[in-house]
C-alpha positions in Angstrom: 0.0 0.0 0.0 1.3 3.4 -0.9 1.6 5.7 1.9 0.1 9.6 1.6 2.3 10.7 4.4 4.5 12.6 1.8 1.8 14.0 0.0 -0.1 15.4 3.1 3.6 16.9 4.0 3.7 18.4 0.6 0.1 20.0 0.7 0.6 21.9 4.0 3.9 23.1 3.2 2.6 24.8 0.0 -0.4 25.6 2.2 2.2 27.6 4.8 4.3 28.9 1.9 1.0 30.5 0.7 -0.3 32.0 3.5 2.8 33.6 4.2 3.1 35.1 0.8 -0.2 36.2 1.5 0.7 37.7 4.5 3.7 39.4 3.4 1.3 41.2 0.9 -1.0 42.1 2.8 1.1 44.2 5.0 2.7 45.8 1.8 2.1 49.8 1.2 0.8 51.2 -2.4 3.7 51.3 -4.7 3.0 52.8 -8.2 4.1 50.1 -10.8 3.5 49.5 -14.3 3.9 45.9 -14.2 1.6 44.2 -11.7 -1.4 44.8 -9.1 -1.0 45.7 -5.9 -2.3 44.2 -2.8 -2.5 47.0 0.3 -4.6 46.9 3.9 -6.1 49.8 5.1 -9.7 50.2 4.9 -10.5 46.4 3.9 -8.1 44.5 1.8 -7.2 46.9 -1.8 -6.3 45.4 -5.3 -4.6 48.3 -7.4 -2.9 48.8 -10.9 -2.2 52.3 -11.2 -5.2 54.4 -12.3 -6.4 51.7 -14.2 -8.7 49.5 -11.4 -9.6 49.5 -7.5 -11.0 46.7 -5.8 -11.9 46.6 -2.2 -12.9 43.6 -0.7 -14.3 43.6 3.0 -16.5 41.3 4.7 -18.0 41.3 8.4 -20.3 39.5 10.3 -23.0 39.4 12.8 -23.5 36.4 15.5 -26.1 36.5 18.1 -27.6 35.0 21.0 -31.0 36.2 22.2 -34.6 35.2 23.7 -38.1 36.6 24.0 -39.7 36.0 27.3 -43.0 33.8 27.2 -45.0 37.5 28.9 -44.7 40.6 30.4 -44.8 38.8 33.4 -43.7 35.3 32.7 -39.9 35.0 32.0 -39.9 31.6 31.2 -38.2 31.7 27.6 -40.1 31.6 25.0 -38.2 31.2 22.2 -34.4 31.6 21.8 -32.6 33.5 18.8 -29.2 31.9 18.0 -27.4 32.1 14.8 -25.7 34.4 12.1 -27.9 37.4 11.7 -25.9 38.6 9.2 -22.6 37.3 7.0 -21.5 39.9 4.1 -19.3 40.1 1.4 -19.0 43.4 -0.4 -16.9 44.8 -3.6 -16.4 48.6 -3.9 -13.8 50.9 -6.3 -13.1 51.7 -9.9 -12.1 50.5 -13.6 -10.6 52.0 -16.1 -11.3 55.7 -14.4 -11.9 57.0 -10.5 -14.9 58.2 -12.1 -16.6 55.2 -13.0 -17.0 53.4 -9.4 -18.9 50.6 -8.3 -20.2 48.9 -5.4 -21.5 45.3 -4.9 -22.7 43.7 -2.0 -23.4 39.7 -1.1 -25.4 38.2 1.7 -24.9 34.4 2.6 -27.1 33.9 6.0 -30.2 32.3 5.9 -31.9 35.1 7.4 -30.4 37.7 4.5 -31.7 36.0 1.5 -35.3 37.3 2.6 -36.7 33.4 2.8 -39.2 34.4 4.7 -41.6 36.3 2.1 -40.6 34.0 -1.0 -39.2 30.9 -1.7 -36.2 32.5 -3.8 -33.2 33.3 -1.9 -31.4 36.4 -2.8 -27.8 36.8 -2.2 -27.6 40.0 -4.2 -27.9 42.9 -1.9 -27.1 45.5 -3.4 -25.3 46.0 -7.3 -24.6 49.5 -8.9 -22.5 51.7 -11.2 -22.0 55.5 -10.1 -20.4 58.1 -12.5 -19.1 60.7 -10.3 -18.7 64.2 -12.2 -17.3 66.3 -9.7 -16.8 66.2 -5.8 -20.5 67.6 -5.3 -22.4 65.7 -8.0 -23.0 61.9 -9.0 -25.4 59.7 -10.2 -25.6 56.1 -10.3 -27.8 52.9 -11.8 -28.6 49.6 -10.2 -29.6 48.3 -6.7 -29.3 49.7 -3.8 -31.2 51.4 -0.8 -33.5 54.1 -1.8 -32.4 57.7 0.2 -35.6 56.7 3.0 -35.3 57.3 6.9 -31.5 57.4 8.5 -31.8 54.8 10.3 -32.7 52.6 7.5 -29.7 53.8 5.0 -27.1 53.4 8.2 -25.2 50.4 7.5 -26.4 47.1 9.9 -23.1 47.2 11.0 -23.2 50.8 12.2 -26.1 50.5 14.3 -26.0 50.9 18.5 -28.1 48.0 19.0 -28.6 44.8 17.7 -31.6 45.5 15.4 -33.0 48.4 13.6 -36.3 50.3 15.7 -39.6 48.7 15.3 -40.6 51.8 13.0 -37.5 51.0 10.4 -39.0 47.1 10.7 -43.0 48.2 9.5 -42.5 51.5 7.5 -39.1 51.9 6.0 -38.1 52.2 2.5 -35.9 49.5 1.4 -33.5 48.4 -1.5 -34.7 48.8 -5.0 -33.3 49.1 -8.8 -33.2 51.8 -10.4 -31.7 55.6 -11.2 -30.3 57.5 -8.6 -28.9 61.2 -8.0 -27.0 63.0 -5.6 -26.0 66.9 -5.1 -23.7 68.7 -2.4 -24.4 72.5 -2.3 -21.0 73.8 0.1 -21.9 76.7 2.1 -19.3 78.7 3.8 -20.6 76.9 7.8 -23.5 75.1 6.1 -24.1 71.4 3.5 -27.0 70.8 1.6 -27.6 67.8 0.1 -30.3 66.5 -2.4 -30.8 63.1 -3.0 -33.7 61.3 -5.7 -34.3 57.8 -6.7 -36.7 56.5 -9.5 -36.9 52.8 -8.9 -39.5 49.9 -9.5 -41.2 50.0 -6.7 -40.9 46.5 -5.9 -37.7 45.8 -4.0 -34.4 43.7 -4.4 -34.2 41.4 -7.7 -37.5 41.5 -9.2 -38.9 40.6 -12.3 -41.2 42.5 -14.6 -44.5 43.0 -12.6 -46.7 46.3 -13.7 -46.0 49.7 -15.4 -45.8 51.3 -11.9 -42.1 53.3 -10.8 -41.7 55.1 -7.1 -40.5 58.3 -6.9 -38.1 59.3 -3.7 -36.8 62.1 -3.2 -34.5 63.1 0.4 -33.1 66.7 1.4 -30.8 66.9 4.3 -29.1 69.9 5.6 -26.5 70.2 8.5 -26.5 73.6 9.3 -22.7 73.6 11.3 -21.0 71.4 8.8 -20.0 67.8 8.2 -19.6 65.2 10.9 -15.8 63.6 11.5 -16.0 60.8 9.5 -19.2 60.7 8.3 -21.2 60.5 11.2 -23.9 61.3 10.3 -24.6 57.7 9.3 -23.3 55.7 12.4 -24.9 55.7 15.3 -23.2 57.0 18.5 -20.7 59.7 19.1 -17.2 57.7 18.6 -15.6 60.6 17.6 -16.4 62.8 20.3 -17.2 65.8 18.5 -15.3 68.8 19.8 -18.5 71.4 17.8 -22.1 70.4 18.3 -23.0 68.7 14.5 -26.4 68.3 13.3 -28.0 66.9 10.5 -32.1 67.7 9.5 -33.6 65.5 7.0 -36.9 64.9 5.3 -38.1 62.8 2.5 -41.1 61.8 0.5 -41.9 59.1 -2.1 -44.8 57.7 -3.8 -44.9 54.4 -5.0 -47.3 53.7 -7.9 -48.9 50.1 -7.9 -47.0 48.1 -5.1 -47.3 44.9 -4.9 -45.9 44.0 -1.5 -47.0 44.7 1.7 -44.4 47.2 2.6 -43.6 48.5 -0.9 -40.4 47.2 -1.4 -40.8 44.4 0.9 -43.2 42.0 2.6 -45.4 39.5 1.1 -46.9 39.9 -2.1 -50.5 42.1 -2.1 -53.3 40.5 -3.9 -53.9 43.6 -5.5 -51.7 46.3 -6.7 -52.1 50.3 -4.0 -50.3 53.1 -4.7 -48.5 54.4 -1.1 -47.3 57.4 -0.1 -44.1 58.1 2.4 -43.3 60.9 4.7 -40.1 61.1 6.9 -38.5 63.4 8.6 -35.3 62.8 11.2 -32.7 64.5 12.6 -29.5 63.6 14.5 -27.1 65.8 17.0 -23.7 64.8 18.3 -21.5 66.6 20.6 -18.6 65.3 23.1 -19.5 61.7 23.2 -23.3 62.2 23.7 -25.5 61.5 20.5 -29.6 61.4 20.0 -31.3 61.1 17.1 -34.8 60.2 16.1 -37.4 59.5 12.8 -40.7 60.0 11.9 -42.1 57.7 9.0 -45.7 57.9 7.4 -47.2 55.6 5.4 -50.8 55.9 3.5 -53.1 54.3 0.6 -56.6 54.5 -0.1 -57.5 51.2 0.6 -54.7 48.8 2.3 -56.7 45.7 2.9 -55.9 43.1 -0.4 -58.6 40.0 -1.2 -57.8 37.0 -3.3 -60.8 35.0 -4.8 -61.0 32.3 -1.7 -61.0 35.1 0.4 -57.7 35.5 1.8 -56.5 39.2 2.8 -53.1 40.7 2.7 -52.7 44.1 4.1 -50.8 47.3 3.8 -49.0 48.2 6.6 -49.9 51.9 6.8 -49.9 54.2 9.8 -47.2 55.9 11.3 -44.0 55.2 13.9 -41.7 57.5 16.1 -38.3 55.8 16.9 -36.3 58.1 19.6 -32.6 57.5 20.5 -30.1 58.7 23.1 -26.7 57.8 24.1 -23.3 58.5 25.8 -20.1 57.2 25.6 -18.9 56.6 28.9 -15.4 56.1 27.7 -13.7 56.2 24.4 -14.6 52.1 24.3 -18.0 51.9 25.9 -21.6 53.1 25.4 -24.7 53.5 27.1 -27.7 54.2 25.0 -32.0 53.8 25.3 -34.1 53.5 22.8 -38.3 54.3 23.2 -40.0 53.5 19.5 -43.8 53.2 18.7 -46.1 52.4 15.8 -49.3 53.1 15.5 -51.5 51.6 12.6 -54.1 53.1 10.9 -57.9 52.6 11.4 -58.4 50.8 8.3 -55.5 47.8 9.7 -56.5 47.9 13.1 -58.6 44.4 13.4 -55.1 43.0 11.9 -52.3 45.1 13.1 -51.8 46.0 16.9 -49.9 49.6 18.2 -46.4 48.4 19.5 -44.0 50.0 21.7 -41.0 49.1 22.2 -38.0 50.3 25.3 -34.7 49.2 25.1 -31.6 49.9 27.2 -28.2 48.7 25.5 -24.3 49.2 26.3 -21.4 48.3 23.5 -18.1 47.7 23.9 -16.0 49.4 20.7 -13.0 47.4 20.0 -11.7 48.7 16.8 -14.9 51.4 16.2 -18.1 49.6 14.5 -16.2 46.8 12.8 -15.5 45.3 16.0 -18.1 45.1 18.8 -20.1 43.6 21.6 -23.6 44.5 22.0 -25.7 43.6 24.6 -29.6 45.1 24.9 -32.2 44.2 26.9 -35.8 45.8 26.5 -39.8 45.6 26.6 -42.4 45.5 24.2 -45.7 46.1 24.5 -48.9 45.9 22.4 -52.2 48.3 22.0 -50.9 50.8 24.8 -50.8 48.6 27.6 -48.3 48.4 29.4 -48.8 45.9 32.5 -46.7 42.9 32.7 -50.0 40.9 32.6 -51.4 42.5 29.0 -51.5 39.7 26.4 -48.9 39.6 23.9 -46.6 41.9 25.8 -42.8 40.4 26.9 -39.4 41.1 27.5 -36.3 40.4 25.3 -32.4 40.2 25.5 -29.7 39.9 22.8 -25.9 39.9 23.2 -24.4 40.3 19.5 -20.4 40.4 18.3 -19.9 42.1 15.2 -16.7 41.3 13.2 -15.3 42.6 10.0 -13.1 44.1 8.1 
């Protein structure tokens, strides 16, 4: 019999000899070069040949542990939440000129691939070109998320607790395809920006459905200037900022013959509505203490949906207040609360209860957002009441490690 002890050998030698190569790249600094790519680490991992292409590859993930007490005043578990939340893999930079950029983005968990309202998994988050024409001006064309509510177009991973507000969850905006804009008017102390979408309507990936588009347009203005390092979108005051920076936005879009239950997402309506979306939210920073909070509306004329054996899918339509404060008790470790409500309108109520929703939650910063430990703990509520002993009310935990690069 022929032995495989050399062979095995062999394979993890050129295994080691490989990862050390790879290594040895990937601590090596941009050098210009005419002759081959270059392989930097700064902001993700960077693959570079001169003016001619940037690829950035990053990835990050999201593991939890959670539970959902059986009542308000029963804390006997009634379910537990353990798994990936969220694994990513995403693409960003240039070819052939800085101008043309792109940005791609791959989900892999089970509870990414939005299983839950269709069969079909979807690994494609979010897929777009942008031509950039100057520093205050570019447009782009593809998937990605329409310019809704802040909290919505924050990254998952910039987030101060584990899970977006109960209003993001039942009003938001979402991903969709289409053409996209973006302006910068520069004032002297002051930014404007202007931001527009016409899309399909009907969320990530779909097919040919109706001659209906959505509209969506988003202004925001920050009266004293930009946030340190974009901070506008992140959650939290990490960077301890020295001036008091606020950001004011509003948006509104109309979505003409939706056919899911939250426009762009949910299950599929059994009969095309036309919605309508207000928001307005604002966010302040200042020395390590950060609140912000979001207003979403959403109407149609007639949210309720029948199919011909008399099964009804509704809109959700009504409106939500999500309201957050926080304080960063060192330069590592936060303390923020969280009180969120929705309340449906009169047309949904038989179906769809008000919810409320408190949560406290600290995080541990290792290396800023890429690196963290969350833990929250809050209550929900349902229809206003909130004893310990109202039906459908209960407690919840969740202790979350974010990772990436």
């Amino acid at each position: 019999m022929t032995s495989t002890k050399p062979n095995t050998l062999k394979n993890i030698f050129f295994l080691g000899l490989g990862l050390l190569l790879f290594v040895n790249s990937a601590h090596a600094q941009y050098v210009e070069s005419d002759e081959r790519a270059i392989l930097s680490v700064d902001e993700g991992i960077n693959f570079s040949k001169d003016s001619l292409f940037l690829m950035n590859l990053r990835f990050r993930m999201q593991n939890r542990a959670g539970f959902n007490t059986i009542s308000g005043d029963d804390l006997g578990v009634d379910k537990f939440e353990m798994r990936v939340r969220r694994l990513r893999l995403r693409f960003d930079g240039f070819v052939m000129n800085p101008k043309f950029q792109y940005y791609i983005q791959l989900a892999f968990s089970h509870s990414d691939l939005n299983l839950e309202d269709q069969d079909k998994a979807q690994l494609v988050r979010d897929a777009i070109l942008y031509y950039t024409f100057n520093d205050n001006f570019y447009i782009g064309f593809g998937q990605s998320k329409l310019p809704g509510n802040r909290q919505r177009v924050n990254s998952s991973g910039n987030l101060q607790f584990a899970d977006r507000s109960i209003v993001n969850s039942m009003l938001t905006l979402d991903r969709d395809f289409g053409f996209f804009g973006y302006y910068t008017f520069r004032m002297p102390q002051s930014i404007l920006m202007l931001k527009g979408a016409v899309s399909t309507g009907d969320g990530r990936n779909a097919s040919a459905i109706n001659n209906g588009l959505a509209y969506t347009g988003r202004a925001e203005f920050l009266p004293f200037g930009a946030f340190k390092n974009s901070g506008d979108y992140s959650e939290g005051d990490l960077e301890f900022e020295e001036t008091p920076k606020l950001s004011v936005g509003a948006a509104f879009s109309k979505n003409f013959k939706a056919t899911k239950t939250g426009g762009q997402t949910g299950k599929e309506l059994y009969g095309a509505r036309d919605l309508t979306s207000v928001i307005f939210d604002a966010i302040i920073k200042y020395r390590g203490w950060a609140a912000s909070s979001e207003y979403i509306r959403r109407n149609t004329d007639d949210p309720v949906t029948t199919n011909g054996l008399g099964d009804t899918r509704y809109v959700v339509t009504g409106y939500g207040i999500n309201t957050q404060l926080s304080k960063m008790l060192s330069r590592k470790t936060e303390l923020a609360v969280r009180y969120a409500f929705v309340n449906p309108e009169e047309e949904i109520e038989m179906v769809q209860d008000r919810t409320d929703e408190a949560l406290v939650g600290v995080t541990r910063y290792l290396n800023g957002h890429r690196i963290k430990l969350q833990g929250n703990i809050g209550y929900r509520w349902l229809e206003g009441h909130q004893s310990l002993d109202h039906p459908g009310n209960s407690w919840t935990g969740m202790l979350q490690v974010e990772f990436g690069i």
